[in-house]
Each structure stands twice: as C-alpha cells, then as structure tokens.
N, CA, C and O atoms as a GROMACS GRO file, in nm:
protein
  520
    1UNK      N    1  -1.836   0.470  -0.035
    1UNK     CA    2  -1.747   0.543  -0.123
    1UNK      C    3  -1.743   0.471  -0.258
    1UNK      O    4  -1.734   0.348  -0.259
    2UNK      N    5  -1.748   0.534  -0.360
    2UNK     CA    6  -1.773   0.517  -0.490
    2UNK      C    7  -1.597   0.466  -0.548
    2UNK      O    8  -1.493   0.526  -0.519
    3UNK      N    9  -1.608   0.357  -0.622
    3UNK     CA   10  -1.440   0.316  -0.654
    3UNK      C   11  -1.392   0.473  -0.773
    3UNK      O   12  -1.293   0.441  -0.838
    4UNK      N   13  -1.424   0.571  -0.796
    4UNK     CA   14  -1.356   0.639  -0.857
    4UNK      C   15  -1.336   0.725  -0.743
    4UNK      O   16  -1.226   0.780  -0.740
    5UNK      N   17  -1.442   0.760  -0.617
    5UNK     CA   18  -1.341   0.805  -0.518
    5UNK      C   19  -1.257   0.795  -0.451
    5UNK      O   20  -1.202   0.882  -0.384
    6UNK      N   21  -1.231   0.671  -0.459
    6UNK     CA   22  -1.133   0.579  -0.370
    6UNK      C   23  -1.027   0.626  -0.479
    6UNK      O   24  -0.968   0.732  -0.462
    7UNK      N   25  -1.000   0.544  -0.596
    7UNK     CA   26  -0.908   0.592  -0.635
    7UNK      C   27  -0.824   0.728  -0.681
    7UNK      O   28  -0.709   0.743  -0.723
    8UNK      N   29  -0.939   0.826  -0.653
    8UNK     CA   30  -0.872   0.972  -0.627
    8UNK      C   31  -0.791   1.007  -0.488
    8UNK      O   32  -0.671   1.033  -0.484
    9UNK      N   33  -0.890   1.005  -0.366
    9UNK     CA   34  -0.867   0.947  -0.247
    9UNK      C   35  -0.720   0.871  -0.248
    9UNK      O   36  -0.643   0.922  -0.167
   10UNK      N   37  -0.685   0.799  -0.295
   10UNK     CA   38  -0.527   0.704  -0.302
   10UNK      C   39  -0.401   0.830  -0.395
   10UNK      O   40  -0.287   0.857  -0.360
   11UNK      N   41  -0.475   0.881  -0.509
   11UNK     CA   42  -0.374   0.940  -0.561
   11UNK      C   43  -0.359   1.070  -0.495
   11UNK      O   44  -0.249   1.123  -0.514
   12UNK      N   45  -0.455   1.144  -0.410
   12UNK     CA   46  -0.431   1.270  -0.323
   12UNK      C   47  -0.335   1.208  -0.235
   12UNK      O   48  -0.229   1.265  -0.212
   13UNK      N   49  -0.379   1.038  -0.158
   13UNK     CA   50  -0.296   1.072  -0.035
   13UNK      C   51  -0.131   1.026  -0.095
   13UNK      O   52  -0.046   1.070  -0.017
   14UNK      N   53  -0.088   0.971  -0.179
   14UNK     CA   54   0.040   0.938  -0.208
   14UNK      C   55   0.108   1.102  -0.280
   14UNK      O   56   0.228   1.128  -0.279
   15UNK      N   57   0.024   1.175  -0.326
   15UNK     CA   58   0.029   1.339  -0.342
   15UNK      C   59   0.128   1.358  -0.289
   15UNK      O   60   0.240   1.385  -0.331
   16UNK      N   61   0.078   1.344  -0.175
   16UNK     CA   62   0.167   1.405   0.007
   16UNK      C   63   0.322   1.405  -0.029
   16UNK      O   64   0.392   1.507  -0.026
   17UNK      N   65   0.375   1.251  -0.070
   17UNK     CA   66   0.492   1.200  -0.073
   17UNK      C   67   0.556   1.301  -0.169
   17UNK      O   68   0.669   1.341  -0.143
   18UNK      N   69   0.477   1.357  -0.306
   18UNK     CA   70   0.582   1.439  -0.348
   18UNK      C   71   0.586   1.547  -0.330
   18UNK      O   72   0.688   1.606  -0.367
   19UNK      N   73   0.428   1.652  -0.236
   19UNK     CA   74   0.416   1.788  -0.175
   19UNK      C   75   0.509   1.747  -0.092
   19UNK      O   76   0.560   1.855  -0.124
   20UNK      N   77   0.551   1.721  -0.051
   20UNK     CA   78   0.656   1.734   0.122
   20UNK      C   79   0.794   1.695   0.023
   20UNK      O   80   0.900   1.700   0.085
   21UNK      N   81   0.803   1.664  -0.095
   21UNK     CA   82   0.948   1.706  -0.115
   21UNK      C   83   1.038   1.504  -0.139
   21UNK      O   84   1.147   1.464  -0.181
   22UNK      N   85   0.938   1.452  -0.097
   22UNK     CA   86   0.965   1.313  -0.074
   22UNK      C   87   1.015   1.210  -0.155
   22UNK      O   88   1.100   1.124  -0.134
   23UNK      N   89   0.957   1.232  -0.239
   23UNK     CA   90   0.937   1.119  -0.367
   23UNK      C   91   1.004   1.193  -0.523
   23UNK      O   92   0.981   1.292  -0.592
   24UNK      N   93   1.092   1.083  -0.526
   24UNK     CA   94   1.130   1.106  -0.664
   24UNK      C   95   1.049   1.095  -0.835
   24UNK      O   96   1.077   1.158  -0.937
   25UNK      N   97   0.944   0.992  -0.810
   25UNK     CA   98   0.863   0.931  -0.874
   25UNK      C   99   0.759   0.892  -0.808
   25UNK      O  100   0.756   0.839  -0.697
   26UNK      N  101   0.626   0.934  -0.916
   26UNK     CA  102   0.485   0.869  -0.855
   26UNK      C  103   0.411   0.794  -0.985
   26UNK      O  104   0.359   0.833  -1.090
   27UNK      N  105   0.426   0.707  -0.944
   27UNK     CA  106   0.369   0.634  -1.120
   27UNK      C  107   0.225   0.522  -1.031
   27UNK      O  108   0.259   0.431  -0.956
   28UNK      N  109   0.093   0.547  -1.055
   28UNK     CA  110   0.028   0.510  -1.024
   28UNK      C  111  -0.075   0.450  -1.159
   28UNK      O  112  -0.105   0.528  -1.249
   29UNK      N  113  -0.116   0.328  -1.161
   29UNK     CA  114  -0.168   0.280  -1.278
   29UNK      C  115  -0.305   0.213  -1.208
   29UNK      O  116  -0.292   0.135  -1.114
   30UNK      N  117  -0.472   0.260  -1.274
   30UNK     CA  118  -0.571   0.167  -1.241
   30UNK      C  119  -0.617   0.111  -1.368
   30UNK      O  120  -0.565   0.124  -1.479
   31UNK      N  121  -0.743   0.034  -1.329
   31UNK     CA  122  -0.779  -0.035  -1.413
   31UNK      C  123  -0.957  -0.071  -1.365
   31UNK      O  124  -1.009  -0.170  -1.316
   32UNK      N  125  -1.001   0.037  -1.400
   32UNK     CA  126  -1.122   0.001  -1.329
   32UNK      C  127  -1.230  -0.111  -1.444
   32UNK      O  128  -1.234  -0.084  -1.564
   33UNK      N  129  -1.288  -0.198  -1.403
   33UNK     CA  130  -1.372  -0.272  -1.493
   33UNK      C  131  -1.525  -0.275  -1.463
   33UNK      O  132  -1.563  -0.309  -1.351
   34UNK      N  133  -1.599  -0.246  -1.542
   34UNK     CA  134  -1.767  -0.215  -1.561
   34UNK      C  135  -1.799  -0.123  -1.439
   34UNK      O  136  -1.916  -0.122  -1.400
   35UNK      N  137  -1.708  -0.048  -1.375
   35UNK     CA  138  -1.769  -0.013  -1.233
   35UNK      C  139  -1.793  -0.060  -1.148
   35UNK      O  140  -1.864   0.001  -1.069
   36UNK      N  141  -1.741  -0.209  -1.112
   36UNK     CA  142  -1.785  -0.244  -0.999
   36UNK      C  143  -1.617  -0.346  -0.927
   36UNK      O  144  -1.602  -0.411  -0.824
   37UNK      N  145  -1.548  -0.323  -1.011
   37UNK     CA  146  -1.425  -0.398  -0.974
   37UNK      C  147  -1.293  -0.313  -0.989
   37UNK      O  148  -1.334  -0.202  -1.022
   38UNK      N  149  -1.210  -0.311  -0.985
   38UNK     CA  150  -1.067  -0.217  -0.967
   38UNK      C  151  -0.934  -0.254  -0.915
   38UNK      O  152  -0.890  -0.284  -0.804
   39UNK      N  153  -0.880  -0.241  -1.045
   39UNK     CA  154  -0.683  -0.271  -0.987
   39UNK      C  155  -0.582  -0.154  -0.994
   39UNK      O  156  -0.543  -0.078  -1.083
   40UNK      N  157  -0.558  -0.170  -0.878
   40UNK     CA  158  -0.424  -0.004  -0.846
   40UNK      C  159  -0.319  -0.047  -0.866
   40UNK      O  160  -0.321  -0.169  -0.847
   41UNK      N  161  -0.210  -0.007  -0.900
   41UNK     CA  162  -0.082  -0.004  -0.838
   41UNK      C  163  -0.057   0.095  -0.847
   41UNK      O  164  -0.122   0.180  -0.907
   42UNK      N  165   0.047   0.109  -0.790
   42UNK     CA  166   0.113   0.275  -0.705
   42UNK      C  167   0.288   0.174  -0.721
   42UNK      O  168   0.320   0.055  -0.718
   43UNK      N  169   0.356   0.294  -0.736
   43UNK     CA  170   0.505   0.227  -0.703
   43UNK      C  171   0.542   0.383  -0.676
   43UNK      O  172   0.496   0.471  -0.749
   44UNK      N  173   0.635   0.414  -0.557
   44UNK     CA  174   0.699   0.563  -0.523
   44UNK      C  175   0.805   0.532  -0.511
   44UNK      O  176   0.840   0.466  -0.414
   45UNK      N  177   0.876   0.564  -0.591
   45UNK     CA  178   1.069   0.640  -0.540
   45UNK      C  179   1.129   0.731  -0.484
   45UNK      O  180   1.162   0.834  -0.543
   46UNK      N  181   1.156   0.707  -0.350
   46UNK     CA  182   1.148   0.785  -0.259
   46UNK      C  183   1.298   0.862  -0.288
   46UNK      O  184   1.396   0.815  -0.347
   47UNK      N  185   1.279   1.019  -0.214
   47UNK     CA  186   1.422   1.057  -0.203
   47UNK      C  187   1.578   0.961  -0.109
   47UNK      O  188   1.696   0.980  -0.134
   48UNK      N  189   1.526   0.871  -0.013
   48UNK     CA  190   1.640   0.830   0.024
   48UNK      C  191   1.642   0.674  -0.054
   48UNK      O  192   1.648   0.575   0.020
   49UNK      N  193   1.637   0.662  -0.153
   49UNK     CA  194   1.635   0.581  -0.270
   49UNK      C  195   1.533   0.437  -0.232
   49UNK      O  196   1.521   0.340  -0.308
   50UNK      N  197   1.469   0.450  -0.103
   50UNK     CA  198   1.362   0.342  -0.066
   50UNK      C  199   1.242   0.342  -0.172
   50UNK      O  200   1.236   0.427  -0.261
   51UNK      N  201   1.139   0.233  -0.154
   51UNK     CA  202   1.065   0.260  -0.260
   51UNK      C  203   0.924   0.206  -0.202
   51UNK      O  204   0.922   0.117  -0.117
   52UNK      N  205   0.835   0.252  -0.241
   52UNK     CA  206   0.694   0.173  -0.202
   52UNK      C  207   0.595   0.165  -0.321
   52UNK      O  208   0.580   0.232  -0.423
   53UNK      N  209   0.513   0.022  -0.250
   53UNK     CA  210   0.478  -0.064  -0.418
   53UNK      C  211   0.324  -0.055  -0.314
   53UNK      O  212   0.308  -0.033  -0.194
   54UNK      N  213   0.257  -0.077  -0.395
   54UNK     CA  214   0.096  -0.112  -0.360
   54UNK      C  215   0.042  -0.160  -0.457
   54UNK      O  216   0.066  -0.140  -0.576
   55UNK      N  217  -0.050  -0.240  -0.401
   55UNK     CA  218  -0.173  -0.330  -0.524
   55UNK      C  219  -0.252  -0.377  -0.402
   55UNK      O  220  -0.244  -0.427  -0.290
   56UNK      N  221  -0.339  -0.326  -0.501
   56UNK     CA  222  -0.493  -0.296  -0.439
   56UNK      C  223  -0.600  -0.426  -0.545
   56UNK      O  224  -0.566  -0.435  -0.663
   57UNK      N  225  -0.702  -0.503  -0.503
   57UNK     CA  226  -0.810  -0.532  -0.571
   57UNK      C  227  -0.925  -0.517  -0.523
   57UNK      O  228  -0.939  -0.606  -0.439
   58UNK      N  229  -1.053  -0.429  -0.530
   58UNK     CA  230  -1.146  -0.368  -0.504
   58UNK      C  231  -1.276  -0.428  -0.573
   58UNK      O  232  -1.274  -0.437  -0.696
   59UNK      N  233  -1.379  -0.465  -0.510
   59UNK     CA  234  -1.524  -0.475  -0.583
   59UNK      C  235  -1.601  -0.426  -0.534
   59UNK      O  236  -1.592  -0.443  -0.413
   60UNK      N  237  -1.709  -0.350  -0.571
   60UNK     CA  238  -1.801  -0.304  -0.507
   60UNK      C  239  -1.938  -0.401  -0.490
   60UNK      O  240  -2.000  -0.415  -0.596
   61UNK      N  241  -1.982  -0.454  -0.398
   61UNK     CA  242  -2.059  -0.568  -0.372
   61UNK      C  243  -2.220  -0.508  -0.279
   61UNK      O  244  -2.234  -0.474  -0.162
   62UNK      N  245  -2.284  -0.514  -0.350
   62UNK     CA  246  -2.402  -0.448  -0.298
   62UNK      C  247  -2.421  -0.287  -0.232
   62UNK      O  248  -2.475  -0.239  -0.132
   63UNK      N  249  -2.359  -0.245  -0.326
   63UNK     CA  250  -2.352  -0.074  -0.318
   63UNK      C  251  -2.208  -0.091  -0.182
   63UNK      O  252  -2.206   0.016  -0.121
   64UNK      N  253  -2.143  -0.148  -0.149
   64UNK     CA  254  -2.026  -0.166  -0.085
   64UNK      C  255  -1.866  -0.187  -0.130
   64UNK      O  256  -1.822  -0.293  -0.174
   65UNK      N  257  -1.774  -0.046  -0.107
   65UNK     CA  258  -1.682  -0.090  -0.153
   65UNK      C  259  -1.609  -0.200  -0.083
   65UNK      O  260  -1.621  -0.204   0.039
   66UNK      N  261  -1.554  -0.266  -0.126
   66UNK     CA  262  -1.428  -0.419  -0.059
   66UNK      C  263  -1.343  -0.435  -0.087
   66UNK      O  264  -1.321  -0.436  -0.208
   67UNK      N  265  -1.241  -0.456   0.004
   67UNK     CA  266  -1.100  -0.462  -0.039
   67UNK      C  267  -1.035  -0.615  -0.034
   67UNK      O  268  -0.984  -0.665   0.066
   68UNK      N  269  -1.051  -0.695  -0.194
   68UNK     CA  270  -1.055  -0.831  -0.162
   68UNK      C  271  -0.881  -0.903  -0.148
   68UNK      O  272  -0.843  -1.009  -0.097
   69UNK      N  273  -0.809  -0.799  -0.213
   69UNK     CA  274  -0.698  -0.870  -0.188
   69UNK      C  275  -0.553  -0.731  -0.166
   69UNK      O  276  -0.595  -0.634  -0.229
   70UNK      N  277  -0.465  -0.707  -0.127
   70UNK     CA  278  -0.390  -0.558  -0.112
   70UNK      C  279  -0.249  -0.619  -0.070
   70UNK      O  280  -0.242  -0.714   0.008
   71UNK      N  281  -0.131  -0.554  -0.128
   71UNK     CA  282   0.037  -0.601  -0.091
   71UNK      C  283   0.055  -0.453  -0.090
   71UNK      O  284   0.020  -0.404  -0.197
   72UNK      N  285   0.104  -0.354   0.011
   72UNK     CA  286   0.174  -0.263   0.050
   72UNK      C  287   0.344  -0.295   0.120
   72UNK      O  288   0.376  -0.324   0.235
   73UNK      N  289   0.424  -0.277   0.004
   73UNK     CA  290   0.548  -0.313   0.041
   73UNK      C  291   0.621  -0.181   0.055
   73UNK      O  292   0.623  -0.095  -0.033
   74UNK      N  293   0.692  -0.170   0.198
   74UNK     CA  294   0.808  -0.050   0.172
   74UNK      C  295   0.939  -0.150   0.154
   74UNK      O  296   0.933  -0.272   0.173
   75UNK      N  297   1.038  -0.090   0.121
   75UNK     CA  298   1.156  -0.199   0.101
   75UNK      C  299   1.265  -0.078   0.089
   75UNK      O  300   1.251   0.042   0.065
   76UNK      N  301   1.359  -0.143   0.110
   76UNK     CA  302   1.541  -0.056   0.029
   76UNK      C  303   1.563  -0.063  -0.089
   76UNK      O  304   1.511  -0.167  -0.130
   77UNK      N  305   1.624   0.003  -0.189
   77UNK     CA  306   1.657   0.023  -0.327
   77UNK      C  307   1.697  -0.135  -0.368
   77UNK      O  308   1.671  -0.175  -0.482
   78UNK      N  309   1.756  -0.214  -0.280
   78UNK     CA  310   1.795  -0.313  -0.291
   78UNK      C  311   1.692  -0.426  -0.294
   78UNK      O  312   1.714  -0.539  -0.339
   79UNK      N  313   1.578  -0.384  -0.243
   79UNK     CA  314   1.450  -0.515  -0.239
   79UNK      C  315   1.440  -0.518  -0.097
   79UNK      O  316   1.324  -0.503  -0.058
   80UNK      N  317   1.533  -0.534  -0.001
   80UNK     CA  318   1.505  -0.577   0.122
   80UNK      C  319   1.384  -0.475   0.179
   80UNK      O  320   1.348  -0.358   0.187
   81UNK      N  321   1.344  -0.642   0.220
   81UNK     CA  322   1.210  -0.557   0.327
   81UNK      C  323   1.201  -0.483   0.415
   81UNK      O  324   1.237  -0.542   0.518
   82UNK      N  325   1.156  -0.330   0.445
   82UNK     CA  326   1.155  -0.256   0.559
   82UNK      C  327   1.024  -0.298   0.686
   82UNK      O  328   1.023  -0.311   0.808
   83UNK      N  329   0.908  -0.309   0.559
   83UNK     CA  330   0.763  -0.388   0.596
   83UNK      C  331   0.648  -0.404   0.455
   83UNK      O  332   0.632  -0.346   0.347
   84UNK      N  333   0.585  -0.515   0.529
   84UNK     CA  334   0.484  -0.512   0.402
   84UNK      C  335   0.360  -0.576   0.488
   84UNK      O  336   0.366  -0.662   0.575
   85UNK      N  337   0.247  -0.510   0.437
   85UNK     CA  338   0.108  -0.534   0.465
   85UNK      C  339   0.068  -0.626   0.356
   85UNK      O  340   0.106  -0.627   0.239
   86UNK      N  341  -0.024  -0.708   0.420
   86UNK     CA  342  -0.060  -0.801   0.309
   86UNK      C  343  -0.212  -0.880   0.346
   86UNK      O  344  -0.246  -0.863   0.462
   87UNK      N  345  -0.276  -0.938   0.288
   87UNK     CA  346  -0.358  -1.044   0.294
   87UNK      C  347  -0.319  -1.213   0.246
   87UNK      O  348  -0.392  -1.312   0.242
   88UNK      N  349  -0.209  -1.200   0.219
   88UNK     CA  350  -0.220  -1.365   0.119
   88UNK      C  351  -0.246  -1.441   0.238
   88UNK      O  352  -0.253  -1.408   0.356
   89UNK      N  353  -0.259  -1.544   0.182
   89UNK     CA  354  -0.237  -1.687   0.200
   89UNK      C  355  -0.128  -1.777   0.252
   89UNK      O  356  -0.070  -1.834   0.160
   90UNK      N  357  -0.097  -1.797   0.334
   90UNK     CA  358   0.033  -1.847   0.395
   90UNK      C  359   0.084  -1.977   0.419
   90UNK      O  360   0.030  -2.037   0.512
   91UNK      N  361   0.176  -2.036   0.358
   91UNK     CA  362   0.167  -2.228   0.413
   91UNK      C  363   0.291  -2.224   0.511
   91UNK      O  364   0.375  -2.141   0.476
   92UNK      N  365   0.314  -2.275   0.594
   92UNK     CA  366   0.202  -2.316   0.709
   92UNK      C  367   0.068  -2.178   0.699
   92UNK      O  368   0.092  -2.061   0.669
   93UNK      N  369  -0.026  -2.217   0.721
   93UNK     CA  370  -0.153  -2.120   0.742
   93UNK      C  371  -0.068  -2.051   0.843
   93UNK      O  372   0.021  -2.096   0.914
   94UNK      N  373  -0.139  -1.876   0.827
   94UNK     CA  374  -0.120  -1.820   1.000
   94UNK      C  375  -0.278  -1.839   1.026
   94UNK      O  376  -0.369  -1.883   0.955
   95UNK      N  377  -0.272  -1.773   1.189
   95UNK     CA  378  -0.376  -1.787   1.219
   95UNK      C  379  -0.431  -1.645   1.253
   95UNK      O  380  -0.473  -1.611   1.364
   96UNK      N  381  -0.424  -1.559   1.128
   96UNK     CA  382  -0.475  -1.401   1.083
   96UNK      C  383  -0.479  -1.401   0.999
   96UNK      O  384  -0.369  -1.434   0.956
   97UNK      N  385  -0.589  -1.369   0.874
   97UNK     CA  386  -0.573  -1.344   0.700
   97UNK      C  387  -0.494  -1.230   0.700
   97UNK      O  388  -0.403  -1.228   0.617
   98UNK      N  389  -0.512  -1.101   0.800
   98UNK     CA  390  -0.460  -0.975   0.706
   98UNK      C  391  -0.310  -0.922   0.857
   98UNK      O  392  -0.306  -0.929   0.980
   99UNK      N  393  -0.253  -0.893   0.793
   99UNK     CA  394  -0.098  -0.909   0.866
   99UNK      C  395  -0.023  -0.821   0.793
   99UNK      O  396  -0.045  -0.755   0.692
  100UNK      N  397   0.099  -0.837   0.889
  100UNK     CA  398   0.230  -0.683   0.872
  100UNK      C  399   0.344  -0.809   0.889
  100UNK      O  400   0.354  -0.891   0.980
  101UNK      N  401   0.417  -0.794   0.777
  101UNK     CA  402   0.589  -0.849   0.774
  101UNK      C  403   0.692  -0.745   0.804
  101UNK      O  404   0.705  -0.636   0.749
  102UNK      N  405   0.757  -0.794   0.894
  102UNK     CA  406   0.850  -0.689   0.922
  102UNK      C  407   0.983  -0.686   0.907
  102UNK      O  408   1.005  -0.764   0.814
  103UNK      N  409   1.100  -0.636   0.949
  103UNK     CA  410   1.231  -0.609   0.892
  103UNK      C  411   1.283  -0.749   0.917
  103UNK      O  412   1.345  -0.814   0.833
  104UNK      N  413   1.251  -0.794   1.049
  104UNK     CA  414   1.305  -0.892   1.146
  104UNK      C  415   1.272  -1.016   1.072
  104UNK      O  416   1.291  -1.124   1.128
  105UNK      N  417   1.232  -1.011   0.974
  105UNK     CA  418   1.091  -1.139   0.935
  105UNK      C  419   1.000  -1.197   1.063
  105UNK      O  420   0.993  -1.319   1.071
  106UNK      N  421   0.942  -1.131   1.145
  106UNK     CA  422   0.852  -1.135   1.185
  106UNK      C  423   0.737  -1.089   1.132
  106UNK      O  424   0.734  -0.975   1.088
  107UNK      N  425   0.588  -1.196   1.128
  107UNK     CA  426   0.521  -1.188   1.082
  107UNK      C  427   0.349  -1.149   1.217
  107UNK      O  428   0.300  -1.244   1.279
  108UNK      N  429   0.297  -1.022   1.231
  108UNK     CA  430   0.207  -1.024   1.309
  108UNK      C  431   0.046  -0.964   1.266
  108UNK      O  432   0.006  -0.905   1.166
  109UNK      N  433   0.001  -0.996   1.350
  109UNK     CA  434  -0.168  -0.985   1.287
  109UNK      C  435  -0.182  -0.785   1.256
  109UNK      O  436  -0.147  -0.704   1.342
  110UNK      N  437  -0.228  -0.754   1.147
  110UNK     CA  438  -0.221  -0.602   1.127
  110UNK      C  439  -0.321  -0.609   0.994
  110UNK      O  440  -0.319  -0.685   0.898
  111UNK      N  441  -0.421  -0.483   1.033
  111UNK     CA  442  -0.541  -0.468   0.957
  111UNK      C  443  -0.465  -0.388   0.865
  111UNK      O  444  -0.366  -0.321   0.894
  112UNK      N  445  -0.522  -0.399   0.748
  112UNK     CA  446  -0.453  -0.286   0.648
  112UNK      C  447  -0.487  -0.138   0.690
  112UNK      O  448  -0.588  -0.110   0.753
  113UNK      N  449  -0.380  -0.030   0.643
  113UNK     CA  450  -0.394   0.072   0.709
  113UNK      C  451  -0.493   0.152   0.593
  113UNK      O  452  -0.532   0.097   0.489
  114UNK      N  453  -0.520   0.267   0.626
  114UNK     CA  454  -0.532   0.332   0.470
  114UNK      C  455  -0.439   0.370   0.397
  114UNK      O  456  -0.326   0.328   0.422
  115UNK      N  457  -0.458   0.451   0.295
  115UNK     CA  458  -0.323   0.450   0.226
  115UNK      C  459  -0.245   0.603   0.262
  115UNK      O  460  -0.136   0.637   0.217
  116UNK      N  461  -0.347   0.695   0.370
  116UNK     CA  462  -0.324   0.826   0.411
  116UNK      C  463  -0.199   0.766   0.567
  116UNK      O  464  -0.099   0.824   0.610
  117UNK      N  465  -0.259   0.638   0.612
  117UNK     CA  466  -0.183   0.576   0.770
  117UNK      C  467  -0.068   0.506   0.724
  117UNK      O  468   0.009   0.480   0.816
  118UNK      N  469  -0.022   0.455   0.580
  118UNK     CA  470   0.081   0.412   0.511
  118UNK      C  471   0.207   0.499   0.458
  118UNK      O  472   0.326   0.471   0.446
  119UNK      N  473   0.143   0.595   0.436
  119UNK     CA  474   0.205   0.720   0.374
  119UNK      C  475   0.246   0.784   0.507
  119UNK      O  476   0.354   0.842   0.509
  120UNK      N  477   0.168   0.779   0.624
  120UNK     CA  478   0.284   0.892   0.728
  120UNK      C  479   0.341   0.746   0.793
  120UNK      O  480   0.437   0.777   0.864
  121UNK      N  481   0.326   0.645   0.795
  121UNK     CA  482   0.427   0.514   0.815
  121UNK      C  483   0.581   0.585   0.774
  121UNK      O  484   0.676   0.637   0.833
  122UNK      N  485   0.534   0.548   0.621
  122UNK     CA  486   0.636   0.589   0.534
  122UNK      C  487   0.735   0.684   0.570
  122UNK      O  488   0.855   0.666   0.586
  123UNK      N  489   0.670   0.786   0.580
  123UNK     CA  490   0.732   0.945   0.617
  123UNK      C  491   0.779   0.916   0.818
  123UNK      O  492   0.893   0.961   0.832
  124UNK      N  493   0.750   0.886   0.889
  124UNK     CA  494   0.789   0.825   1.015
  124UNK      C  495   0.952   0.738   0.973
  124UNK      O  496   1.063   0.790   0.988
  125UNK      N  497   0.927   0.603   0.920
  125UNK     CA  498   1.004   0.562   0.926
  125UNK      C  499   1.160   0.622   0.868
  125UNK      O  500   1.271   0.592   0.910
  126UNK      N  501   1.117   0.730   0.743
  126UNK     CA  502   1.247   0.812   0.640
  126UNK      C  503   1.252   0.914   0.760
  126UNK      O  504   1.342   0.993   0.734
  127UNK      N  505   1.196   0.945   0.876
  127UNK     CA  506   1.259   1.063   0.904
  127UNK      C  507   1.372   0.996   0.992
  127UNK      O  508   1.488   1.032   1.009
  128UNK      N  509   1.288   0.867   1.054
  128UNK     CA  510   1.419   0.770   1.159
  128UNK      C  511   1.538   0.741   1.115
  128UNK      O  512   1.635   0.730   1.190
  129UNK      N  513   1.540   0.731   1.039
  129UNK     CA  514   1.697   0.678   0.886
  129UNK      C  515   1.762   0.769   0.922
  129UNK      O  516   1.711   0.877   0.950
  130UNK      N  517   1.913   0.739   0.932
  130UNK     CA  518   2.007   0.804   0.904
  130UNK      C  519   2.063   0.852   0.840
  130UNK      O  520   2.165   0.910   0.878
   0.00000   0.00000   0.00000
C-alpha cells in the first residue's frame, strides 16, 4: 500500500466517527516527505466529550510500507486514560515493544490495531458508558 493510500485509508476510517453521528470534531493533519516517509495526527472529539489522539510515523522501505513508531490514545475530556496503544520505549524495559495501557494502569503486550479496529474499539467502548 502506497503512503497516500494509507493516509486516505485513515481519513475514510475515522469518517465513520462522524457518519454514525459520533464525533464532534475531526481535525486530521499529515505531513508526507519525498514519498517515502509520513506523519499523521488525527485528534477526534467525541460526542460524549471523550477524545482520541493518534500519531502515526510511516516509511516506506523497499517498496514496503512500515509503521516505525504510533501513540493511539482514547482518554476523558479530562486527560485520564481510557487506553492507549503504543510502541515506546519503557524504563524499566517491558518485555514487548508494541503494547496496550489500560484504565487500570495495566500495561499488556498488544499489536497495534488498524485504525478501522480502533475506531469500532472506540465506538464499543462509548456505547458501554453510561
């Protein structure tokens, strides 16, 4: 997949959030460089005032797209964490690069989803809310 499809691909599937009525705001910003590298962010304001942030860094490496570094945060209006996908770097090390933080602050091994398996996350977790 070509990084300008990908990043269409990302802005169809966060689409969803405001076809279904969801999202107050969709402000999505890239930054593609010579064609072979790419920075997203996405930030959504959801109708029950939650919000979700994404950043993406992408290179394409021998006709291969790669996803070298990605923070998918859902959170409360307030900041608190609902969950966040991530790759960093962790001190103490864990012993998984790519992982899911969760409400509990529990931290467990989780491949990044796409951003179509993030988005019905999303929509899962707002329908559980009270």
């Amino acid at each position: 997949m070509s990084l300008a499809s990908f990043v269409t691909q990302v802005r169809e599937d966060l689409q969803r959030l405001d076809d279904y009525g969801l999202a107050t705001e969709v402000d999505i910003s890239e930054e593609i460089r010579l064609s072979s590298q790419a920075v997203l962010r996405a930030t959504v304001q959801l109708v029950d005032t939650t919000e979700l942030h994404i950043r993406l860094f992408l290179v394409v490496k021998q006709g291969t797209l790669q996803l070298l570094s990605y923070a998918y945060q859902y959170q409360q209006a307030d900041g608190s964490l609902i969950f966040r996908y991530d790759n960093a770097k962790h001190r103490p090390a864990l012993e998984f690069e790519c992982h899911k933080h969760q409400a509990d602050d529990s931290i467990i091994p989780a491949d990044p989803p796409t951003i179509r398996a993030l988005v019905e996350e999303v929509m899962d977790c707002m329908a559980r809310r009270p």
